[in-house]
C-alpha positions in Angstrom: 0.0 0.0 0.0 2.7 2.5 0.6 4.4 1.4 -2.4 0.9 2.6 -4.4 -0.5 5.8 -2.3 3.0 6.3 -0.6 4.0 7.9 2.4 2.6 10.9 3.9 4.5 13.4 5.3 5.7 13.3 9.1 4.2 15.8 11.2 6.1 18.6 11.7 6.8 20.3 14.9 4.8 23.3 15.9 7.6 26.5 15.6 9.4 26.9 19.0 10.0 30.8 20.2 13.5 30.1 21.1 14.7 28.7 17.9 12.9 31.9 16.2 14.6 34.3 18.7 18.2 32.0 17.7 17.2 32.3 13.9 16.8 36.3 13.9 19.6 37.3 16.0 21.8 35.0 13.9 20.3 36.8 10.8 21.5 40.0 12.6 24.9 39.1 13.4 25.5 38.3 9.8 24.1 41.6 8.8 26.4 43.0 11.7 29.3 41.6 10.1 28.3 43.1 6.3 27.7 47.1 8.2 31.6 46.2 9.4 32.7 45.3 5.9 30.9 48.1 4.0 32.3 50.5 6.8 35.8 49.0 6.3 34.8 50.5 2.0 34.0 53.4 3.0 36.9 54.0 5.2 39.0 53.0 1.5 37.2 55.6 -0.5 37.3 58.4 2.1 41.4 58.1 2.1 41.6 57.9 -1.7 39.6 61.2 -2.0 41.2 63.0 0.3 44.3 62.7 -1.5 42.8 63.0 -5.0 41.9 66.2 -6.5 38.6 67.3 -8.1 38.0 65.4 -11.4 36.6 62.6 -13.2 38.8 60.4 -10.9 37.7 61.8 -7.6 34.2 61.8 -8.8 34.0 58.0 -9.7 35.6 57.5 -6.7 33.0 59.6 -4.8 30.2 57.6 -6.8 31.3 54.3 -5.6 31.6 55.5 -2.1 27.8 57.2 -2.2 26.4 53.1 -3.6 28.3 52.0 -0.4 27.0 54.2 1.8 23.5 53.2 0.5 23.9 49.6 0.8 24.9 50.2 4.7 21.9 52.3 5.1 20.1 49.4 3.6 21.6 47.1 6.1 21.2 49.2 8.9 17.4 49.0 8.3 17.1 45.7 8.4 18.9 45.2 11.4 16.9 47.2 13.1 13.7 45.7 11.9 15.4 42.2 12.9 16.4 43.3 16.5 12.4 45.2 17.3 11.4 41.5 16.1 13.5 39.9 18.0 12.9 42.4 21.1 8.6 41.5 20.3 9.2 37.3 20.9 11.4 37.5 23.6 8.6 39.6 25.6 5.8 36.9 24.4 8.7 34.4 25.3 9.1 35.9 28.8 5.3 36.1 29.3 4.5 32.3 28.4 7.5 31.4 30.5 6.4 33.4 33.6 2.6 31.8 32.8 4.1 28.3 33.2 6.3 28.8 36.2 3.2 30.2 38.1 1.0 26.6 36.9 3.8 25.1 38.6 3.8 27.1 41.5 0.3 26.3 42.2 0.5 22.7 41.2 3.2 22.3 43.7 1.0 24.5 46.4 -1.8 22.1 45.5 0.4 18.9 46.5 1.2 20.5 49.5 -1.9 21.3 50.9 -2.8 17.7 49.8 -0.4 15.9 51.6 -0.5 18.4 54.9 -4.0 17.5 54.9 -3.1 13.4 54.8 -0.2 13.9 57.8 -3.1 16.3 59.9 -6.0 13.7 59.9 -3.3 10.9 61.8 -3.2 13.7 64.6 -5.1 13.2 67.4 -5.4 16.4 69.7 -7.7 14.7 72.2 -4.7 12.4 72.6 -2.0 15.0 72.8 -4.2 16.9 75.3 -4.3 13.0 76.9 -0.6 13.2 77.1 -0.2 16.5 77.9 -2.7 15.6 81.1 -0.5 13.0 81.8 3.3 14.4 82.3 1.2 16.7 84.5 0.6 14.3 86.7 3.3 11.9 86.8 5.6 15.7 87.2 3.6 15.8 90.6 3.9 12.4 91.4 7.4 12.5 91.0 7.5 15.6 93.0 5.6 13.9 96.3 8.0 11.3 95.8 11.4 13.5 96.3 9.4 15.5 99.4 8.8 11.7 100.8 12.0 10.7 100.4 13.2 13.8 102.4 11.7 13.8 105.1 13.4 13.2 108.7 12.9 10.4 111.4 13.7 10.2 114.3 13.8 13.8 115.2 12.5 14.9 118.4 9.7 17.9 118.0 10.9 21.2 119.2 9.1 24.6 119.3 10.0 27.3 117.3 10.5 29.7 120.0 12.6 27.4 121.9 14.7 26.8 118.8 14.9 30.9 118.7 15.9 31.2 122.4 18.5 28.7 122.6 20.0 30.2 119.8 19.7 34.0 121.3 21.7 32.5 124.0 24.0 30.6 122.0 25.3 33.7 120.6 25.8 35.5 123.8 28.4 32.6 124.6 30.2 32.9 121.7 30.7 36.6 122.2 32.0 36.3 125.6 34.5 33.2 125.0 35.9 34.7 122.2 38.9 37.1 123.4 38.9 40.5 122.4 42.0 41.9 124.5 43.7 42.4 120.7 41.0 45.2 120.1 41.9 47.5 123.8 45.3 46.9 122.6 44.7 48.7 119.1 42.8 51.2 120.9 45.0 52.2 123.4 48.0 52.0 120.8 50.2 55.2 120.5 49.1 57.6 117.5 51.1 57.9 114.6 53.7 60.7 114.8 52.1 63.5 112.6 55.6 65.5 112.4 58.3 65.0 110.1 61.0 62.7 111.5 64.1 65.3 111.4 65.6 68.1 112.5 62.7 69.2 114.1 61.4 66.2 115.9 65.1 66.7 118.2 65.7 69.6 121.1 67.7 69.9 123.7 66.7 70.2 127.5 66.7 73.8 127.4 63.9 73.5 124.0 66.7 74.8 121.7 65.9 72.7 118.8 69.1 70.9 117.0 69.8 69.0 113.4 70.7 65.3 112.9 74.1 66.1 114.2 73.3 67.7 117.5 74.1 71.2 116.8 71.7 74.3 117.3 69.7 75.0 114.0 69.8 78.4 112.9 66.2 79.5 112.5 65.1 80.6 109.1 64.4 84.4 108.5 
C-alpha cells in the first residue's frame, strides 16, 4: 500500500519561540558583520579622495563611495527591523515562561496542601491533650515522691521559740569566749607621729631645737 499511495508526510513540529529568537539574531549578526565590511569600504574611498583632486577620478571614486553608503543604510534597516522583532518574541517568550512557572507554582502548592491534609487527619489532639494531662501528673507524682523521700525520722519535735531562744543565747556565749584583748590593745596604741621625723622632731633640754648632728639650727628668716 505504501508502495501505491506512498507515504505521507511526518508531522512537523509546531515553531518553537527560542529557535525563532536564535534564527533572527543569527540573521543580525550576519548583517552585523556586512555594516563592518561596507564601513571598512568606505573608510578606503574616504582616504583615496582626500588625496585626489577634483576630477573625473575623484568623482567615480565619490560615486562608488555614495552606492556603499546606500547599501549600509540598507543594512542598517534591516537590522533594526530584525532586533524590534526579535525584542517583540522575547517579551511573548518571557510572558509564556512566567505563565508556566506560576502553573507550577500552584500545582506544587496544590500537592502541599494535599499531603499536609493526609499527615493532619493521623493527629489526634484529644490524645495529645491526653498526654499532655499526663506528664502533668506523673511531674507531681514525681515531686511527692522527692518530698517523701526527704523527710526526717527520728527527730524529736521542738518549738519554734525554743529553737529561737536557745539560739539568742548561744550567741551570747560565743561573744563572751571569744577574746577580744587584741581590740583594747589597738585602741589604746600610741598615734602615729604626725611630724616630720628630722631636725625638728630633736631639742635639747633647754627646747633649743638641733639638726641630725646635734648642733643648734639656725632659725630661718
Amino acid at each position: 500500500m505504501n508502495r501505491l499511495f506512498g507515504r505521507g508526510k511526518a508531522k512537523e513540529p509546531p515553531p518553537d519561540l527560542n529557535d525563532c529568537i536564535g534564527s533572527i539574531d543569527s540573521r543580525g549578526d550576519s548583517i552585523e558583520k556586512k555594516i563592518s565590511k561596507l564601513d571598512q569600504e568606505l573608510k578606503k574611498y574616504r582616504d583615496q579622495m582626500a588625496k585626489m583632486r577634483e576630477g573625473p577620478s575623484k568623482n567615480m571614486v565619490k560615486q562608488k563611495a555614495m552606492r556603499v553608503l546606500k547599501q549600509k543604510k540598507m543594512y542598517e534597516n534591516q537590522r533594526e527591523s530584525l532586533m524590534q522583532q526579535s525584542f517583540n518574541l522575547e517579551q511573548q517568550n518571557f510572558a509564556i515562561q512566567t505563565v508556566k512557572d506560576t502553573k507550577t507554582t500552584v500545582d506544587a502548592m496544590k500537592v502541599g496542601v494535599k499531603s499536609f491534609k493526609k499527615e493532619f487527619k493521623r493527629v489526634n489532639l484529644d490524645e495529645i491533650e491526653d498526654l499532655q494531662d499526663t506528664m502533668e501528673d506523673l511531674t507531681e507524682q514525681a515531686n511527692d515522691v522527692q518530698e517523701i523521700l526527704g523527710r526526717s525520722y527520728g527527730m524529736p519535735e521542738v518549738d519554734d521559740d525554743d529553737l529561737e531562744a536557745e539560739l539568742s543565747a548561744l550567741g551570747d556565749e560565743i561573744g563572751l569566749d571569744e577574746d577580744a584583748s587584741y581590740l583594747d590593745e589597738a585602741v589604746n596604741a600610741p598615734s602615729a607621729p604626725s611630724g616630720v621625723p628630722g631636725a625638728d622632731s630633736v631639742r635639747t633640754q633647754d627646747g633649743v631645737p638641733v639638726d641630725e648632728f646635734g648642733l643648734p639650727q639656725i632659725p630661718a628668716n
